[in-house]
C-alpha positions as a Markdown table, in Angstrom:
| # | Residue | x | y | z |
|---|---|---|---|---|
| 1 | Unk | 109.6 | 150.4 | -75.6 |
| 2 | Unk | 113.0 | 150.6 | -75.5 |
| 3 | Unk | 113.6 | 152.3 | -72.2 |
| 4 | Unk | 111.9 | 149.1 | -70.6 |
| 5 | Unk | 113.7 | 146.8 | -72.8 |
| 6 | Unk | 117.3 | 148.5 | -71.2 |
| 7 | Unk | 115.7 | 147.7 | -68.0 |
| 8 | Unk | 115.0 | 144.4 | -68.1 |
| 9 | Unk | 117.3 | 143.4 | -70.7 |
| 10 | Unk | 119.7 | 140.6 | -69.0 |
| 11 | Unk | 118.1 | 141.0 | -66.0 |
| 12 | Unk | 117.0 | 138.2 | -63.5 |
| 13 | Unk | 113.2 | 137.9 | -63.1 |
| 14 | Unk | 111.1 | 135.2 | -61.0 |
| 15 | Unk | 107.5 | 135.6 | -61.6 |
| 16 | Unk | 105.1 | 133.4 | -59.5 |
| 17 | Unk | 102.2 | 132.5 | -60.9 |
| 18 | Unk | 104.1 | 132.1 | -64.8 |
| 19 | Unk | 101.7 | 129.3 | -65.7 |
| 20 | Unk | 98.3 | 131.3 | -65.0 |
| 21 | Unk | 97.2 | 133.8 | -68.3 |
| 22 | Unk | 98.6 | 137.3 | -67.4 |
| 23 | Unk | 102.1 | 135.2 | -65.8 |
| 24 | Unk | 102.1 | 133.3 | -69.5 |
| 25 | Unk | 101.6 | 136.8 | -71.4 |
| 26 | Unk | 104.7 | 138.5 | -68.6 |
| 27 | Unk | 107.1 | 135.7 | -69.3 |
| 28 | Unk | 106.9 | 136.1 | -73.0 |
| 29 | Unk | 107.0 | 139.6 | -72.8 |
| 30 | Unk | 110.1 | 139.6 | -70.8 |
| 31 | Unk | 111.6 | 136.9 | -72.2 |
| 32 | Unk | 111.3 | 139.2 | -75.6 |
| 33 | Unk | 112.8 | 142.2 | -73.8 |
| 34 | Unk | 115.7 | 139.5 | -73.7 |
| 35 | Unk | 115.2 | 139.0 | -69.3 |
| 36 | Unk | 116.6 | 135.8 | -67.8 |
| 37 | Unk | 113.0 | 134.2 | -66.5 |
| 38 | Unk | 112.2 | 131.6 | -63.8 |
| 39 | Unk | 108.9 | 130.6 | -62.7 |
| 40 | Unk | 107.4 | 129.3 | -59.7 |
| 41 | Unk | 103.9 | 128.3 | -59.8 |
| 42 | Unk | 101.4 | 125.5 | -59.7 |
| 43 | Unk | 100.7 | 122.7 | -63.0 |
| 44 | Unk | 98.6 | 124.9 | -65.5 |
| 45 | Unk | 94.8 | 123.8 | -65.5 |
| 46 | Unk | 94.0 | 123.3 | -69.1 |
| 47 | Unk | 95.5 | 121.8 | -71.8 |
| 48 | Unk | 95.2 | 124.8 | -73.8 |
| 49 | Unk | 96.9 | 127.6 | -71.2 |
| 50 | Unk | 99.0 | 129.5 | -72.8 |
| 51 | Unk | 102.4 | 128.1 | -70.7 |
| 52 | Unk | 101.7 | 124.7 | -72.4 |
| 53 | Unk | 100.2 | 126.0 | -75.9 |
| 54 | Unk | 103.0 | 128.8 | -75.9 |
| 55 | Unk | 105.7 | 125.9 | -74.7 |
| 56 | Unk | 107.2 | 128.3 | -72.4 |
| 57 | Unk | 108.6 | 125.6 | -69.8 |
| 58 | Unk | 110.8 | 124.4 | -72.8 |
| 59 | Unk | 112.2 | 128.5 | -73.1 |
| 60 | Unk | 112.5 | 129.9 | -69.5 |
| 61 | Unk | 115.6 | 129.6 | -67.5 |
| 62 | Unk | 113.6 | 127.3 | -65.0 |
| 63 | Unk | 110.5 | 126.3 | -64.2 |
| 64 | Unk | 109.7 | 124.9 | -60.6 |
| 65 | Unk | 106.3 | 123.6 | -60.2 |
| 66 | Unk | 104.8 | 124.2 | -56.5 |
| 67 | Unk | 102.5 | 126.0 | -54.1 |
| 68 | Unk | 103.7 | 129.5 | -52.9 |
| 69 | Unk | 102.2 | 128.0 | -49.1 |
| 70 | Unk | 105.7 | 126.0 | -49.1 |
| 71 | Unk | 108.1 | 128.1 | -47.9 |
| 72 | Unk | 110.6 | 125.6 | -47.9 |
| 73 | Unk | 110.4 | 125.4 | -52.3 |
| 74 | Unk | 110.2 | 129.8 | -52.3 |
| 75 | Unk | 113.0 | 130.0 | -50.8 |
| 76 | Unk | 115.1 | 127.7 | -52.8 |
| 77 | Unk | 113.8 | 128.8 | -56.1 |
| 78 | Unk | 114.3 | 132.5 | -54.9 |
| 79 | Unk | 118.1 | 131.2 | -54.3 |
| 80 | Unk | 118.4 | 129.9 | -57.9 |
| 81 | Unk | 117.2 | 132.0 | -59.5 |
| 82 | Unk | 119.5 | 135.0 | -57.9 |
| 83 | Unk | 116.8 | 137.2 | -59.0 |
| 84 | Unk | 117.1 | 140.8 | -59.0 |
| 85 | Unk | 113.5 | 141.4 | -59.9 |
| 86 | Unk | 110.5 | 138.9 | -58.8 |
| 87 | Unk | 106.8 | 139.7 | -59.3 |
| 88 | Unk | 104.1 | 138.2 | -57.8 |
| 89 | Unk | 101.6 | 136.9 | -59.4 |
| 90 | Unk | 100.2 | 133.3 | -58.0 |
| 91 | Unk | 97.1 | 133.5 | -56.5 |
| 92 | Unk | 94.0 | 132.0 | -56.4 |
| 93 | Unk | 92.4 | 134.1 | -58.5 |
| 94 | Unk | 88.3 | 133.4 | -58.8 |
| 95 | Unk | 85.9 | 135.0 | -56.8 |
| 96 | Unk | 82.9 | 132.3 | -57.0 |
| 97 | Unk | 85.5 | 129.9 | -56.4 |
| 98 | Unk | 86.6 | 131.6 | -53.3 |
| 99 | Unk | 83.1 | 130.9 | -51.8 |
| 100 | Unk | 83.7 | 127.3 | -52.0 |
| 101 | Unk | 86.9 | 126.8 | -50.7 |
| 102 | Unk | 87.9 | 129.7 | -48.6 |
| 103 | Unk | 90.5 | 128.3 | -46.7 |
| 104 | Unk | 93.0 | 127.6 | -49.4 |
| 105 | Unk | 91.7 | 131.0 | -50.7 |
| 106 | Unk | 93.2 | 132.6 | -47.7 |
| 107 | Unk | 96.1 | 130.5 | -47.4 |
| 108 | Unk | 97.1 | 130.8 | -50.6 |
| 109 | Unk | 96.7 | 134.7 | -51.5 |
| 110 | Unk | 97.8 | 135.6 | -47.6 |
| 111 | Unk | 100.2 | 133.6 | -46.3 |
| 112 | Unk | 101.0 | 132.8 | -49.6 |
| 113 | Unk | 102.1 | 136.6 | -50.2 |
| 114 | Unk | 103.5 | 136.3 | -46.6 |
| 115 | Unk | 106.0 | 133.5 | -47.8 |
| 116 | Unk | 106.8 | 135.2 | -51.0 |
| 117 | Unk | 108.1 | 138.8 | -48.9 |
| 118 | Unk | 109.8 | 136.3 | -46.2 |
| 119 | Unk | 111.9 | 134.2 | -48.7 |
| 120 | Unk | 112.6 | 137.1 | -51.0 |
| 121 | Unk | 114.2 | 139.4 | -47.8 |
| 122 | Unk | 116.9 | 136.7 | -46.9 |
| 123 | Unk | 117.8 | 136.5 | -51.1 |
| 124 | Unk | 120.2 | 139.6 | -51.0 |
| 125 | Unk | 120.4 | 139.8 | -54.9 |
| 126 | Unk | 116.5 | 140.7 | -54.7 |
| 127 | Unk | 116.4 | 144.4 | -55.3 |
| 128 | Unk | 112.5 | 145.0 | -56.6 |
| 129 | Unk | 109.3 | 143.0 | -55.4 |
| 130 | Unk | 106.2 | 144.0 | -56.8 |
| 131 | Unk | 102.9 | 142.0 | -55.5 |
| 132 | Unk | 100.0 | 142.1 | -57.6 |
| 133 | Unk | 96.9 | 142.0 | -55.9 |
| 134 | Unk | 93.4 | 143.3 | -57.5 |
| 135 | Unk | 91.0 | 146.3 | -57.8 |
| 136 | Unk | 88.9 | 144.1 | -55.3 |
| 137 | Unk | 91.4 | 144.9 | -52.8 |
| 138 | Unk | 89.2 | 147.8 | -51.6 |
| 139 | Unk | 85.9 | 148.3 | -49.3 |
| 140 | Unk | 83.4 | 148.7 | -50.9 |
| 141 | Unk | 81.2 | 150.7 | -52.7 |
| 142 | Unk | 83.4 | 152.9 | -54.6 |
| 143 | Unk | 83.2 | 156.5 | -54.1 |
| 144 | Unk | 82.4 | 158.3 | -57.3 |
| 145 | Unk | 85.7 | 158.8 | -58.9 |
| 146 | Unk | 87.0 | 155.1 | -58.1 |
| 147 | Unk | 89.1 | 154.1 | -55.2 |
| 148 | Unk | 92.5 | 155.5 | -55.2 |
| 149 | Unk | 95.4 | 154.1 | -53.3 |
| 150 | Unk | 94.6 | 155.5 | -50.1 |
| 151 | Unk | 91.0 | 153.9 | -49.6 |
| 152 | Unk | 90.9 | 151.3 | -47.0 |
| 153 | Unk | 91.3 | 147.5 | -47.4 |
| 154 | Unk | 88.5 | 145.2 | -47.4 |
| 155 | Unk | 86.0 | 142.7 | -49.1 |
| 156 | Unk | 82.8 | 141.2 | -48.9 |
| 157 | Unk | 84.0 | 137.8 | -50.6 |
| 158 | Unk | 87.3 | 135.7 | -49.4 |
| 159 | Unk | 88.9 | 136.5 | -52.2 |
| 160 | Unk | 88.6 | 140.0 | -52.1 |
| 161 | Unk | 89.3 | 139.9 | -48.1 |
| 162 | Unk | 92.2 | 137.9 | -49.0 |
| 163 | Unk | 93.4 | 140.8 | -51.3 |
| 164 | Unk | 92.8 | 143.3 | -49.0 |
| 165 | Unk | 94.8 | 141.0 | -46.4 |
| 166 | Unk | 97.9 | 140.7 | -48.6 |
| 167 | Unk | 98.3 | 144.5 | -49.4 |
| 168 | Unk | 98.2 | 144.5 | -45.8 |
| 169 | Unk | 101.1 | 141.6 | -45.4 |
| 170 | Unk | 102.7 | 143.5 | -48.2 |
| 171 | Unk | 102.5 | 147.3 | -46.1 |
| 172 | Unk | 103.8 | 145.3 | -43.4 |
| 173 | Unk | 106.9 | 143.6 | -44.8 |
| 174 | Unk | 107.7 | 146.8 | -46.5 |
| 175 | Unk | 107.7 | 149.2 | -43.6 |
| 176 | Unk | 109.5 | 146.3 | -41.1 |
| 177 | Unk | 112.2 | 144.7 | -43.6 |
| 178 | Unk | 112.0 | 146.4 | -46.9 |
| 179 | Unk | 112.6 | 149.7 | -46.4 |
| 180 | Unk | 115.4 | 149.9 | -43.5 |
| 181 | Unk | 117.8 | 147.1 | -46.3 |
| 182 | Unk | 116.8 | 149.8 | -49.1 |
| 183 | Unk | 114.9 | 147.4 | -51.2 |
| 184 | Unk | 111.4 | 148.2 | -53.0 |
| 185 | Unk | 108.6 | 146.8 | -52.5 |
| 186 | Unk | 105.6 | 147.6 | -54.6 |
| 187 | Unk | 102.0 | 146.7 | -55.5 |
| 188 | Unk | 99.8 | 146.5 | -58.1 |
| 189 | Unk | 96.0 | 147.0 | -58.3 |
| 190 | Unk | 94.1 | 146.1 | -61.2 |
| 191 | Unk | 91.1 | 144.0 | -62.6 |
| 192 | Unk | 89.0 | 142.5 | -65.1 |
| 193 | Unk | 92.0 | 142.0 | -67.6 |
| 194 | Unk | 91.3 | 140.8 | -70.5 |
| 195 | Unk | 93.2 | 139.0 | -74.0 |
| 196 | Unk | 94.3 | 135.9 | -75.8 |
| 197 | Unk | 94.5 | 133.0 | -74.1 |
| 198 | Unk | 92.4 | 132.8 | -71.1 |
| 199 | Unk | 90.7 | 129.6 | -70.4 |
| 200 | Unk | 90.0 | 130.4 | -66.9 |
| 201 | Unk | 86.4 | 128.7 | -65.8 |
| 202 | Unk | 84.0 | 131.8 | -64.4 |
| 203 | Unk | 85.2 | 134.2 | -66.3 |
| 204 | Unk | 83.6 | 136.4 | -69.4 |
| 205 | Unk | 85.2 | 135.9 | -72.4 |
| 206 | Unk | 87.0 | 132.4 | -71.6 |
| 207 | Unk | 83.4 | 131.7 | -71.5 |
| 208 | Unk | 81.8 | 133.5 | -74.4 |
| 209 | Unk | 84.7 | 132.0 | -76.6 |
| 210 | Unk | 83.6 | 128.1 | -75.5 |
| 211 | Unk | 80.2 | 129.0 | -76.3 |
| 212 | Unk | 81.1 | 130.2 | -79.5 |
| 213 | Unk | 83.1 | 126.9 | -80.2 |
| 214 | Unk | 80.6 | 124.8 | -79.3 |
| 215 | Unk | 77.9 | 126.1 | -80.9 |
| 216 | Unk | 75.9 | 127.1 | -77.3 |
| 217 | Unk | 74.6 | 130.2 | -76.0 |
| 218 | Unk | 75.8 | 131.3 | -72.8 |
| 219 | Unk | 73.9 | 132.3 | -69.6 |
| 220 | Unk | 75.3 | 135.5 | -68.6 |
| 221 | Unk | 75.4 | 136.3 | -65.1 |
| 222 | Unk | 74.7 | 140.0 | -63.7 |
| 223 | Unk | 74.5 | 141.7 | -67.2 |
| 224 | Unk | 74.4 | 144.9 | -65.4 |
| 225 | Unk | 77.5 | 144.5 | -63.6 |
| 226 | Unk | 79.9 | 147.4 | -64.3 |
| 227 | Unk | 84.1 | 146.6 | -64.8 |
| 228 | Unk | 86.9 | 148.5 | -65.8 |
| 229 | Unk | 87.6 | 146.2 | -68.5 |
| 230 | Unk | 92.0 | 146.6 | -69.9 |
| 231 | Unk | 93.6 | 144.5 | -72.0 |
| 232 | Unk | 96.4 | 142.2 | -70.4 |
| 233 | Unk | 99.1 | 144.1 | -72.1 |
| 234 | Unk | 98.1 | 147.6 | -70.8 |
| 235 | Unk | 98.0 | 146.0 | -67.0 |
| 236 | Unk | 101.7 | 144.2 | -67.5 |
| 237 | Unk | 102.6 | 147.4 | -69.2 |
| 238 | Unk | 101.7 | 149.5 | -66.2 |
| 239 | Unk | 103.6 | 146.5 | -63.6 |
| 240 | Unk | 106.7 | 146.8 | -65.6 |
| 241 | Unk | 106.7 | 150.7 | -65.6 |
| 242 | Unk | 106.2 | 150.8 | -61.3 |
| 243 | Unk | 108.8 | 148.2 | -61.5 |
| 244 | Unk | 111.6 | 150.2 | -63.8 |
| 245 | Unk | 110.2 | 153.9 | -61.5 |
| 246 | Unk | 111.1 | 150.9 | -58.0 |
| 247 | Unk | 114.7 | 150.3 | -59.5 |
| 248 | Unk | 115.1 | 153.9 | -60.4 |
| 249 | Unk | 113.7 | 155.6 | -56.7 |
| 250 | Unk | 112.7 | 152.8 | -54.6 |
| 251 | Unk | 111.7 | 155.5 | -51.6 |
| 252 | Unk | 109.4 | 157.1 | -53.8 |
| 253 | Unk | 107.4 | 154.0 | -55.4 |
| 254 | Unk | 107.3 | 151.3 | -52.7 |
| 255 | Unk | 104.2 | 151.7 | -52.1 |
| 256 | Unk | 100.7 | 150.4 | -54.0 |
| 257 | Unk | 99.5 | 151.8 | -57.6 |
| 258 | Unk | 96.5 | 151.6 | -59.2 |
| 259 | Unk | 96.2 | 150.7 | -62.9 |
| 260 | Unk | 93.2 | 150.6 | -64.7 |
| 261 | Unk | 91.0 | 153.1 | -67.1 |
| 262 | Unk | 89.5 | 155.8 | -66.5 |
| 263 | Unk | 85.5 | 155.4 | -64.7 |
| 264 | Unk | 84.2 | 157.2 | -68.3 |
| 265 | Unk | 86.0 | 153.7 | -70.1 |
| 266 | Unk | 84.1 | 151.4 | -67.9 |
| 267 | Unk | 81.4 | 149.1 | -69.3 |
| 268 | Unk | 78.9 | 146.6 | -68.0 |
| 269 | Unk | 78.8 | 142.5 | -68.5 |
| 270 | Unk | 76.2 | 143.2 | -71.1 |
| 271 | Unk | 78.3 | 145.7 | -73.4 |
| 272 | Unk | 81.5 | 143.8 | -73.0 |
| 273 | Unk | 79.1 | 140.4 | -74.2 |
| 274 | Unk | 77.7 | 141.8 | -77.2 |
| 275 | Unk | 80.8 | 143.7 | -78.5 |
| 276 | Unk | 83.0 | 140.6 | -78.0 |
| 277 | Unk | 80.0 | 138.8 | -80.1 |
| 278 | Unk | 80.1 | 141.2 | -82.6 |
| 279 | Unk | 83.7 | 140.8 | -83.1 |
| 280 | Unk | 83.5 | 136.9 | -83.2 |
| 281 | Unk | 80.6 | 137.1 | -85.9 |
| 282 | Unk | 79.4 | 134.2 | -83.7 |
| 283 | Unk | 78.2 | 133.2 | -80.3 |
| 284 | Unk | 75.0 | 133.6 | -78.1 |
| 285 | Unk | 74.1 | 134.4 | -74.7 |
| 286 | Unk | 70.9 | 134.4 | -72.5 |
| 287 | Unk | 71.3 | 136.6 | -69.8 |
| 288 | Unk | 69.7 | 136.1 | -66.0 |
| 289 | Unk | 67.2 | 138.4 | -65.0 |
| 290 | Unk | 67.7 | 138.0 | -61.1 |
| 291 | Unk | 70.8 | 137.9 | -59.0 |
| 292 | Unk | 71.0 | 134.5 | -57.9 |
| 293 | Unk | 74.6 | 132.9 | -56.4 |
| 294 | Unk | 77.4 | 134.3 | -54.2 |
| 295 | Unk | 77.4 | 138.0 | -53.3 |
| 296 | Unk | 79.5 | 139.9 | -55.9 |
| 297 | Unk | 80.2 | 143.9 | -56.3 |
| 298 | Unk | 78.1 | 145.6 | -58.9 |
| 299 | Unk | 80.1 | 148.1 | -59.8 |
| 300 | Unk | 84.1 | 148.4 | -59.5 |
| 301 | Unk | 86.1 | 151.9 | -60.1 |
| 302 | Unk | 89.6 | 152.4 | -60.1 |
| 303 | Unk | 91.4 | 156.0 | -59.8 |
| 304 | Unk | 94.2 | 155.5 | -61.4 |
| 305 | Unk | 95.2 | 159.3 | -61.3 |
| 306 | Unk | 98.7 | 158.8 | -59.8 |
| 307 | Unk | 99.6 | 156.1 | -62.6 |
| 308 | Unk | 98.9 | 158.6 | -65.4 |
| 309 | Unk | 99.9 | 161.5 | -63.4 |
| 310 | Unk | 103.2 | 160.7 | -61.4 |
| 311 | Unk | 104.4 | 157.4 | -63.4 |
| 312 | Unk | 103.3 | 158.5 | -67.0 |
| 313 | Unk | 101.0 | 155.3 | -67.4 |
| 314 | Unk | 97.7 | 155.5 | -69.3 |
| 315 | Unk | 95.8 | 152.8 | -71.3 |
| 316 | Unk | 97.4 | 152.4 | -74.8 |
| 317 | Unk | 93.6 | 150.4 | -76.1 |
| 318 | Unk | 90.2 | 151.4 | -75.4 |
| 319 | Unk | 87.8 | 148.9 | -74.0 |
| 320 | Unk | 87.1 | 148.0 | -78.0 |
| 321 | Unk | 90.1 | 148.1 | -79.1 |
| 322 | Unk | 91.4 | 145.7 | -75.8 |
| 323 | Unk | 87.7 | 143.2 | -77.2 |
| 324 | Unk | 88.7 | 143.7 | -81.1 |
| 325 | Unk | 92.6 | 142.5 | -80.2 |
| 326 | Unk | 91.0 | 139.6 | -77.9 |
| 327 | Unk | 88.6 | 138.5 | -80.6 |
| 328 | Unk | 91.4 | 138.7 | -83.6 |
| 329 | Unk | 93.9 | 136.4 | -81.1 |
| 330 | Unk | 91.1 | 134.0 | -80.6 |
| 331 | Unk | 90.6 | 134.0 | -84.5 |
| 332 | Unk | 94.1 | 133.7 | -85.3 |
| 333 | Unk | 94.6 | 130.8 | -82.8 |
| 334 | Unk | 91.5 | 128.5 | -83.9 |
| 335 | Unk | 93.1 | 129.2 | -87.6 |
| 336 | Unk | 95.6 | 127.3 | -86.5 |
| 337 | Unk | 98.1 | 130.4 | -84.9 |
| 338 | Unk | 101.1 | 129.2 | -83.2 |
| 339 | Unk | 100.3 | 130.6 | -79.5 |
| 340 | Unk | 103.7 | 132.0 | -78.7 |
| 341 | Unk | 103.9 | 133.7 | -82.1 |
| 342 | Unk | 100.5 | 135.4 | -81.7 |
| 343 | Unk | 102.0 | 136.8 | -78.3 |
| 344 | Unk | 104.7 | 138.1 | -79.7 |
| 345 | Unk | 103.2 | 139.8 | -82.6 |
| 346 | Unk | 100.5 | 141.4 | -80.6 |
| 347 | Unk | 103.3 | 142.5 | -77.8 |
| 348 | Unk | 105.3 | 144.0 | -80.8 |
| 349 | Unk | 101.7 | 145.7 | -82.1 |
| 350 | Unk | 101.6 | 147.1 | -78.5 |
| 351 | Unk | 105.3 | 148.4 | -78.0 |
| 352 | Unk | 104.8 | 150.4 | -81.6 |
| 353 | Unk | 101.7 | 152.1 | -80.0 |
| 354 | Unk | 103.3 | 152.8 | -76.6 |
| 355 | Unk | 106.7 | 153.9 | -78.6 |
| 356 | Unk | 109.4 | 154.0 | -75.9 |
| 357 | Unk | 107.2 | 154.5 | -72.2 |
């Protein structure tokens, strides 16, 4: 890893969203590479996320707590923080939930990116921007080989609208203000990420793991559901390669990439449940024979041809290898693991199999 660690090494990052899992797992990462972090984002939601379990406030250079729809509080942290690099990353980030509260669903993942691109163009030390958005950016269904990064925007849900609307915000700002002051601006599509630490409410494995602890089997929604299922490091990995290929030839690589395996690695709700059971050795789940609830996509493909192809990205973990390191965390951690120190070693376990990409 060491071309990326030259990279980022002394450099100035803000990340947005550094209290949410895959901000928690960036900041470490970076913070190992030996990058100058600040973070902008809301309180974390549990008492187990990884930014309190992993005590990151206590090791980043700041840490401002607030809601990317105040412009106001972006614009003074980006001004801080004299950032050269800032990745996006706060979002409201739950489907089901965007069916109940839409509106700050919208707010929050549109305007939200809107604020982020508008106080980021007045910061002149800001030289890279890369927005991450989601593999439910696209409208659906999927052709065949996955959507690639030409596909038009769209979404069923809010919060896949709301994705769709921010690549759109993020197009926008880069052809109008971006590109003419020679700065890049880049995003990042990618989904269903998976790994240590994620206590999120809806979601798979945050889920699987609670029923495990408490001794409960869990109700498994759409079993037949098929994901491109990564592990978080092999998404982050993929952000911080667009983002060393943006500071290299901005012209080339403003623009939005997808990262995510390859349609023959995908796997349905069902396969993904009883693999991650089998490597807890514990855990139940009942699964629901009819699709009741919101409206959500039964099957999601990425195309992520240009990453492997053009930017000499690929998945380092298989979708068993990305369950077997999610289970071992999980493990470690209820042995009593120290959070940050389970990051680290599996961030180091990762760089060694990667080498120096």
């Amino acid at each position: 890893m060491s071309a990326l660690r030259e990279r980022f090494d002394g450099t100035s990052v803000l990340v947005t969203g550094h209290t949410g899992f895959k901000g928690s797992w960036l900041c470490e990462w970076l913070l190992s590479a030996g990058a100058r972090v600040h973070g902008y984002a809301l309180e974390p939601e549990h008492e187990e996320d990884l930014f309190v379990t992993a005590r990151l406030g206590e090791r980043l250079a700041s840490s401002t707590i607030a809601d990317v729809r105040d412009l106001d509080a972006l614009r003074a942290a980006a001004r801080a923080s004299e950032a050269s690099v800032v990745v996006h990353m706060a979002a409201q980030p739950l489907v089901r939930r965007s069916f109940k509260q839409p509106i700050e669903t919208f707010e929050t993942n549109i305007m939200g990116t809107a604020n982020l691109l508008e106080a980021c163009a007045a910061q002149e030390s800001v030289g890279c921007v890369l927005v991450v958005t989601s593999d439910k950016c696209y409208r659906t269904p999927a052709p065949a080989g996955g959507h690639s990064e030409g596909d038009p925007m769209g979404g069923y849900d809010p919060y896949s609208a709301s994705k769709g609307a921010a690549e759109l915000v993020t197009d926008s700002y880069r052809q109008s203000y971006y590109r003419p002051a020679g700065r890049a601006l880049a995003s990042a599509r990618a989904g269903n990420v998976i790994g240590g630490g994620d206590w999120s409410e809806d979601r798979l494995v945050p889920d699987l793991i609670r029923g495990a602890r408490a001794g409960e089997p869990v109700n498994i929604r759409r079993p037949n559901a098929r994901r491109p299922w990564q592990h978080v490091l092999d998404a982050l990995h993929g952000y911080l390669m667009l983002i060393d290929a943006c500071m290299r030839d901005g012209e080339r690589w403003s623009r939005g990439v997808n990262f995510g395996p390859g349609v023959s690695q995908s796997a349905t709700v069902r396969e993904v449940t009883e693999a991650l059971m089998r490597e807890l050795d514990a855990g139940e789940a009942t699964y629901a024979t009819e699709e009741t609830g919101p409206h959500e996509t039964g099957t999601l493909t990425l195309d992520a041809s240009l990453a492997r192809d053009e930017l000499g990205w690929a998945p380092a973990l298989d979708t068993a290898e990305a369950l077997s390191w999610t289970a071992r965390w999980y493990a470690d951690w209820e042995r009593g693991g120290d959070a940050a120190e389970l990051m680290r070693a599996q961030i180091e376990e990762f760089e060694a199999r990667v080498g120096g990409s």
